[in-house]
Every structure is written in C-alpha cells, then in structure tokens.
N, C-alpha and C positions, 0 to 999 in steps of 0.2 A: 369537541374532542372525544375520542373513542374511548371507552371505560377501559381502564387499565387492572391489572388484579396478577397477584401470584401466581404462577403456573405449578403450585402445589400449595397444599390445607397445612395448618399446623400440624405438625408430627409427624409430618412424612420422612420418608427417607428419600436422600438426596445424593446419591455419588457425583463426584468430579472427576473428569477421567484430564490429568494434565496440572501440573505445579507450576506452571510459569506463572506471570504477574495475572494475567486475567482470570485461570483457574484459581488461584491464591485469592483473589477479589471474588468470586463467584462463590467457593466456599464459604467465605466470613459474611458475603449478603445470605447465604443459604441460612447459616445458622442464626446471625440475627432476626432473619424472619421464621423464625419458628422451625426449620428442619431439622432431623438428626442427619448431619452429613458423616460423606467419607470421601476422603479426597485421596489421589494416589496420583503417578504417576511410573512410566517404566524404566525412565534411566534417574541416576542418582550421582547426578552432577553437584555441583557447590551450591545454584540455585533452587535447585531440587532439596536436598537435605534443609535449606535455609529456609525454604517454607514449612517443610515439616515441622521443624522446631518452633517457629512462630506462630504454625497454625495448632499444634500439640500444647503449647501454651497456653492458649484461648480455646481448651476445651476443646477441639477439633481434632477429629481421630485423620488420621493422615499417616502416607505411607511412601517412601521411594525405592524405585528397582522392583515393584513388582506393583501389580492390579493383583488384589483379592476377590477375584472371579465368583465369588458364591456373595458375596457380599454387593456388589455391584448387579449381578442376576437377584436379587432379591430387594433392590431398591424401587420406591414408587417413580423416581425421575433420575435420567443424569444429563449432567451438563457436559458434553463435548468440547476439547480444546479444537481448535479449526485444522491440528498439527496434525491429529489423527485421521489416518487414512478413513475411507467407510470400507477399503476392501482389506484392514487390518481383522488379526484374525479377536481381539477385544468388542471391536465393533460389529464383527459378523456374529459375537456371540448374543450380542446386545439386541438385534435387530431382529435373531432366529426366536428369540424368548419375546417380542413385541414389545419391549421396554420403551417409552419415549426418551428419544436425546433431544435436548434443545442445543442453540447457543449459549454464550454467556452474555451478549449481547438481548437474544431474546429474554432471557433471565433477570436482568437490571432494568427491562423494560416495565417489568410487572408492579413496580413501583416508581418510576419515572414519572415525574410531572412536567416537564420540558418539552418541547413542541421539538420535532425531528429532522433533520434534515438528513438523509441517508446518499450515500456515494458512492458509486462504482464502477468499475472501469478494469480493463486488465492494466494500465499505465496510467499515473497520477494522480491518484486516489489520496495520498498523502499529502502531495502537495495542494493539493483542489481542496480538500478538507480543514487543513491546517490554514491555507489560504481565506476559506469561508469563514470560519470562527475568526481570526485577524480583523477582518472585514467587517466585522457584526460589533467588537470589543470595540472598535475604533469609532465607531459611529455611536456608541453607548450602549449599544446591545450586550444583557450579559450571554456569554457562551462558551462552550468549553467543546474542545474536538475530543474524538472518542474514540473508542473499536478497537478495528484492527491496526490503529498507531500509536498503540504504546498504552495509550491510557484505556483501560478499561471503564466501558461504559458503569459497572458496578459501584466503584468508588462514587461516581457522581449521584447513583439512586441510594446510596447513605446517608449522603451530605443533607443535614438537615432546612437547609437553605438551595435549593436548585438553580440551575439559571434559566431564563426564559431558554435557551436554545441548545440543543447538542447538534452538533455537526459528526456524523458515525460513519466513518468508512468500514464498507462494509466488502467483506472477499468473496468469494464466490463458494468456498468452504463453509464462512456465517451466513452465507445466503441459505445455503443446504438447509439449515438446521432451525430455521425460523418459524416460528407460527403464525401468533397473533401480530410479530411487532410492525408495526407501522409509522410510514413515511409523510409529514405533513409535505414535503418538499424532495423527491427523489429524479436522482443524478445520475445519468449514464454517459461516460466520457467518451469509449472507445472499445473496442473490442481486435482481440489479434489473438492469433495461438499461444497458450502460456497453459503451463501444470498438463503437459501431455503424460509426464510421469506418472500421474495420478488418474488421470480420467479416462475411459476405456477411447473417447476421441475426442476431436472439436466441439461437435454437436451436443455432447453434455457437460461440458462445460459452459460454454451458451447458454445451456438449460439451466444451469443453477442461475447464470448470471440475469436470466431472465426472469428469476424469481424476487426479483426487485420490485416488476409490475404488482406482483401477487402482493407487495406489501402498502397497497397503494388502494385507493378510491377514488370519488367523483371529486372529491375537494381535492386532492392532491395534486400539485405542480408537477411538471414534470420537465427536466432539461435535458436536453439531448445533443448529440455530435451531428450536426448538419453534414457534417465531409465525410461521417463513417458509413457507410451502403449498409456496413454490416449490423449498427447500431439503429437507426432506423428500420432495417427489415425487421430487428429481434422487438424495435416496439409498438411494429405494425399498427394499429387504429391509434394509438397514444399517440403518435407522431407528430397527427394533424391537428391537435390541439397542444401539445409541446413548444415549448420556449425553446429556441436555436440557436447553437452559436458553430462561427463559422469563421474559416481565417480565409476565404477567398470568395465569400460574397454577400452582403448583406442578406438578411433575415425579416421575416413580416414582423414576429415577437423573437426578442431574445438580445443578446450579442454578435459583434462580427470586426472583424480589423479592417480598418478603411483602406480605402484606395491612397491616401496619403499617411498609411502608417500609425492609425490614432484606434485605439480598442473605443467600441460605440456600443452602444446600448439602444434600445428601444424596447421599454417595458409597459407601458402605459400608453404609447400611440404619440409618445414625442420623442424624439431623438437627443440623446445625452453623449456628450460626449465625454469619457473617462479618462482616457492616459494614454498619450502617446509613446508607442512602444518601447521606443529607446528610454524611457524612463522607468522601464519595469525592470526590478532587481535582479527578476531571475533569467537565467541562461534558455534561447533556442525557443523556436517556435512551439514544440509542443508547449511548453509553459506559459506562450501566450494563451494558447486556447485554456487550458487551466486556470487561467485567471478571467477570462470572458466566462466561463461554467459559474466560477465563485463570485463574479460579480452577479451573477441575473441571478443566483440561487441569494448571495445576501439581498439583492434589489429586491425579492419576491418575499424575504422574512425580516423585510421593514428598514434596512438601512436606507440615508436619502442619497440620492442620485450625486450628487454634490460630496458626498464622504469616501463616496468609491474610490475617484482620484488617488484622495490623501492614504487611504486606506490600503491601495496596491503599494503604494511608492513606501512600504514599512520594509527594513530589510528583512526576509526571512529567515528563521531559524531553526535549518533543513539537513541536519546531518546525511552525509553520504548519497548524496543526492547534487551533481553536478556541484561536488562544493572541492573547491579551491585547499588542495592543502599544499601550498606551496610553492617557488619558485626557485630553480637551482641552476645558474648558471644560466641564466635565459630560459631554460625550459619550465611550462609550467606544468603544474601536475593534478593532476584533478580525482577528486574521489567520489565515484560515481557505483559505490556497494550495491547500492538499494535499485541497480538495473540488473535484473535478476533472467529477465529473458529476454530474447530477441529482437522482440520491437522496443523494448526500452533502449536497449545498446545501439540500435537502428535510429532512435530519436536524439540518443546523445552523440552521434557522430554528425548527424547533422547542424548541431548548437555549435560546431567552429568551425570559423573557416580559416585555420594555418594549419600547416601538414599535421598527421599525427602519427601519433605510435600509440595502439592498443594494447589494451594487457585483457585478455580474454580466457574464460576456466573455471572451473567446479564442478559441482555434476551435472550432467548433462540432460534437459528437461524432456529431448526430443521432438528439437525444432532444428533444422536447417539454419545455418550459418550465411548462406550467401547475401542475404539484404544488407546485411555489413558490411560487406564488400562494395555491394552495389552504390551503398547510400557516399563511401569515400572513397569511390572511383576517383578523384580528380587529387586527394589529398591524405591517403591513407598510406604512409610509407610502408609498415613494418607492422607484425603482429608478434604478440609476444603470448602462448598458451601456456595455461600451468592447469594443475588439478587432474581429474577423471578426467575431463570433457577433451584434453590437449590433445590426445590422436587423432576423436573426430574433428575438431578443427583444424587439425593440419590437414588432414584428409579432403577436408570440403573446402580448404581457402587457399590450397597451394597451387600457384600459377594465375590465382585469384590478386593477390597481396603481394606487393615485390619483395616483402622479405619474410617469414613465421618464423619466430624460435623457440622452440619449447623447454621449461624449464618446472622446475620442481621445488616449490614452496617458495611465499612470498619475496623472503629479502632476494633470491636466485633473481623472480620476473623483473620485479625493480630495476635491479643492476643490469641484467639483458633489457632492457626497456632504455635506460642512460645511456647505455652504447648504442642505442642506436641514433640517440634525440642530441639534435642541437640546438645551438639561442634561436629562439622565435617557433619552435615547434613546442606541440603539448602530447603529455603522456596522459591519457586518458584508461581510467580504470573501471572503464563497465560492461562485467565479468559476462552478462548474458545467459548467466547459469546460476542455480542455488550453491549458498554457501557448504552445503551442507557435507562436502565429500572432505571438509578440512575444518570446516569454523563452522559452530553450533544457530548462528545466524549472519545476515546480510552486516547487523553492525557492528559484531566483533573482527567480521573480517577487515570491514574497512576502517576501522582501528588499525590491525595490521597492518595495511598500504598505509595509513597516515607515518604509523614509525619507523617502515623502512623509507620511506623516501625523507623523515627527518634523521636517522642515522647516515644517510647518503649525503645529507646536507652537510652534516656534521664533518664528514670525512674529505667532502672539497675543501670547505673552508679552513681543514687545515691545513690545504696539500697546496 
C-alpha cells in the first residue's frame, strides 16, 4: 500500500471554499489534524448558516455570504468544493497567487487506511458505487460508499475503526483537484457530453475524467465499458490489460450479459454465472451494465463469486434515480431527479417499454435534446418543458414529439403531464438539465415531483 500523510504540517492554515456536508466534514478533519482553518462559503442559505453555527461552535472560524479573500490568499492550502467553477472569479484568484486547492476527497485520503475503489463515469457513478459497497457488506466485506454521494469520504478518515474498503465516486470536478490519492481498483463506466456549461468543450472534460488513470499504478485493476469507443480510446494502453464488461458480447476478463439473458462473470479463467437479468431490482439496461462494473470491481476486492448473485438481488436504496413514486389512476409515475443530462434522460427512456410522457427542464447544460426523441421514437407521446431549459426544448423537439407543453413550476408540469397520461402509460421525470435554475439540487427538486404528483393523488381520490 502507498504511504499515506497529510497534505499539510501541523499549523498550517487551511481555507474551505464551500459549507455543504463535505466542506463541513473537510473543515472538522482539517482542524482535528492540526490546521488553523477557515471555512466560508458565498450564499447563506439555511444549510449554509447551519454549518457556520456548528462549525463556530467547535472552534472553527467559518463564514456565509461571503469569502474573506485576504484570508483565503494567505492560507498554506484550500480545499475546493467540486461546486465551484475554476473559471469563478474566487478561484481565478486562488490559482493567480499559486495557492494549492485539493479535493476534499483528496484531503480525507491523507489519513485513510481503507483500500479504494474509485468510479466514474458521466452516468451511474451512484448507482455502480452504492451497488459495489452493497456487494462487499453482503459477502462480509466491511465498506462504506463515499465522495461524491452524499457521504463524504472525511467522516470515514475520523472514524477511529475504518473499514477494509471505500468505494468513492468520483466526478470529474474531484478528479480536477486530486493529487496524491489513489486507486487500488478504478472504474470507468461511460462517457457522453455532460457539464458543457462549465468546461470551455468536450475534450476537457475527458481530460479531467481521464485523470482517473493518473490516480492509478502497476497494481491497480482497472474496469472498463467494453461498448464505449469513447471509454476505451480515453484508456488507451490500460485497456489491454482492463477487466470488461459488456451487454452484447462476451469478454476475455471481466463481465458480460449472455445470450440467454444471465449477467456472467469471468474473473479468474472460469466462467461464473451471477443473476439472471429479470432478477435484477433495478430498472433498463444501463443498470445492467452497472451491476456487471460492481460485480467484477467487488469480484477483484475479495467477494466470492457465489455472493454476487445474493448480493445483486438486495433492493436498492436509490432515491430519485428511476424510482417509482407512485401510481394514479393507472398511470405510473417515476422520479428520475438525479438524470441531470442528456444521455442520462436518453438511458431512462429506454428502461420502458409503455408509451410515455416526459417532463423535461432546468437550466440548460448545452447539449442538444434530440436523442430523446430518437431513443422514444416508437413510444414517446407528449413532452412536457418547465424551467430555463423549456424554449430550447421546444425549439429542438417540436415536430420531433407529437405533443410539447410548456409550463412553469413544478405542480403546473405535473398537472400538464396527467392531462396528457392515461391507465397503462408512465410519466417519467428525467429533467436532462441541472436543477439549479429552481432547486438548489437534483434532490430537492425531486422531492418536489414526488409531492405534486402525491397532491394529484390526493385530489382524484377524492373526486
């Protein structure tokens, strides 16, 4: 194992540029190991001022609604929240003075004892991760998933009891900011256009995502998307030595969905057979391939072949992510927040097959809309656009889509989305855009769809 160590000496100073849970967790690791921190962030929402108070409690200088600029230019390190652009004008000051930013990911690394499994992908990085750790618990492996889902890796490099494995999905933002940390086991699902808003084009975005390899060695596993051209090209020489997995044809090493429908394995030079697909919880093919990634990645960090089975077939518990909230009237209704761009919304229209009605909107990342069209050519009645994003999609789907209707804030889509749906069709809510032109993220928005379509509920059943 590579030697691990703090990426700052006692005494140092430490700014945090961001108050959500993982800045909040990055500060209290900073300051238990010895830094003087300052943490801040620039809006001062509910969850903002709540960490100030709890981090101002425990000694921690902390600030919301503004960055103190002279205080952050004179620290020896700061840790980046992933939120923050690099072409923000905080960060362009940061990088003019030669400050080091890490992650906070990198950050929790410097005391980790845990063997790593890192993941990423522009699509199903949550579910493949959350999946892997599942997989490892069930077979008696301890593990605990990380990053960028919710739980910050930080809390775990506290925990005075570690578990043998984290599983870290990692974005292409914590790739940026990475140094030393490292991959016993790294995971590239897929690649597709996503965060054009952000990155001056495709090709750098790729480049961050390519800095997956950079956190890797000669011992490190590596699993890859056999079906992606694009995935493969980005891991050039790694390839030929890479575990594969594939849903349309078997592999030398790796995973692949048989020709009779059964997820297969071949890790060791015998063929296993895991779970036949109709027995897997989750919704559509890309989540097959999702679970062929987190089976060869648990196969390769010790679970036995024999556990995989039992270990797929656990229900998962996957908020806003092709998840069911509801039935009304025959129609069902699905909340699918966490499809944030295009090829996500493009893989959840393929996971049914009865007509639909889309609800599509937010701000708009600057990807073209038509593979949503294309992918429910046969069974896509009606779109329904809300948010920023609703011009251009009308723009780019009408004569595309037999019906668009644009509307303006959640309970509006809802109810224009019922009028259009009848018993045996689904109203599917994967927005294809960030939440960010209305709701402060992907989960509070789809809270939102979960309540109007249970307020809709409410109001047939008493009519």
């Amino acid at each position: 194992m590579k030697r691990r160590e703090m990426p700052f000496a006692a005494g140092a100073t430490v700014s945090v540029l961001g108050l959500g849970v993982s800045g909040t967790a990055a500060a209290r690791l900073a300051a238990a190991r010895g830094a003087v921190v300052y943490a801040s962030d620039a809006f001062a929402g509910v969850e903002q001022k709540a960490a100030v108070d709890a981090l101002s409690a425990e000694g921690i200088s902390a600030e919301a609604g503004r960055h103190d600029m002279d205080r952050i230019l004179d620290s020896d390190l700061v840790v980046v929240s992933p939120g923050i652009s690099p072409f923000s004008e905080v960060r362009q000051e940061i990088s003019a003075r030669g400050i080091r930013t890490i992650a906070e990911v990198e950050l929790a690394y410097g005391t980790l004892s845990s063997r790593v499994i890192g993941i990423t992908g522009t699509n199903g990085k949550t579910t493949t991760t959350q999946l892997t750790a599942t997989l490892l618990r069930e077979s008696g492996t301890s593990a605990v998933a990380g990053g960028n889902i919710g739980h910050p890796l930080s809390w775990t490099a506290m925990e005075e009891e570690q578990p043998d494995w984290v599983v870290v999905e990692l974005s292409s933002f914590q790739l940026a900011d990475l140094e030393s940390f490292h991959v016993d086991i790294g995971v590239l699902l897929n690649l597709a256009p996503d965060h054009l808003d952000r990155y001056r084009d495709l090709q750098a975005y790729y480049r961050d995502k390519q800095r997956l390899f950079a956190a890797g060695d000669d011992d490190t596993a590596w699993v890859l998307n056999a079906d992606d051209p694009f995935v493969l090209d980005l891991a050039n020489s790694i390839a030929e030595e890479a575990f594969l997995f594939s849903l349309n044809d078997p592999v030398k090493r790796g995973g692949w969905l048989s020709a009779d429908g059964v997820l297969v394995g071949n890790i060791d030079g015998t063929e296993e057979r895991w779970l036949p697909e109709a027995e897997l919880p989750l919704l559509g093919s890309h989540n097959v391939a999702n679970a062929l990634a987190a089976s060869i990645s648990a196969r390769l960090a010790g679970c036995p072949a024999d556990a995989v089975g039992s270990g797929l077939r656990v229900p998962s518990d996957l908020p806003h992510r092709l998840e069911s909230a509801g039935e009304v009237a025959g129609v069902l209704w699905i909340n699918d927040s966490k499809a944030t761009n295009v090829a996500a919304a493009t893989a959840a229209v393929r996971a049914f097959d009865r007509p639909i009605i889309m609800m599509l909107g937010g701000r708009h990342k600057g990807e073209p809309y038509a593979s949503i069209a294309e992918a429910g050519s046969d069974r896509l009645k009606a779109v329904v656009a809300f948010g920023e994003a609703a011009p251009k999609i009308l723009a780019e789907l009408d004569g595309a889509v037999p019906h668009i209707a644009v509307e303006n804030g959640m309970d509006a889509a809802v109810r224009a989305a019922r009028h259009q749906a009848v018993s045996g069709d689904v109203v599917l809510f994967s927005p294809a855009c960030s939440s960010f032109d209305m709701y402060p993220n992907y989960e509070v928005r789809g809270e939102a769809f979960v309540r109007a379509v249970q307020s809709l509920s409410t109001v047939e059943d008493r009519s």
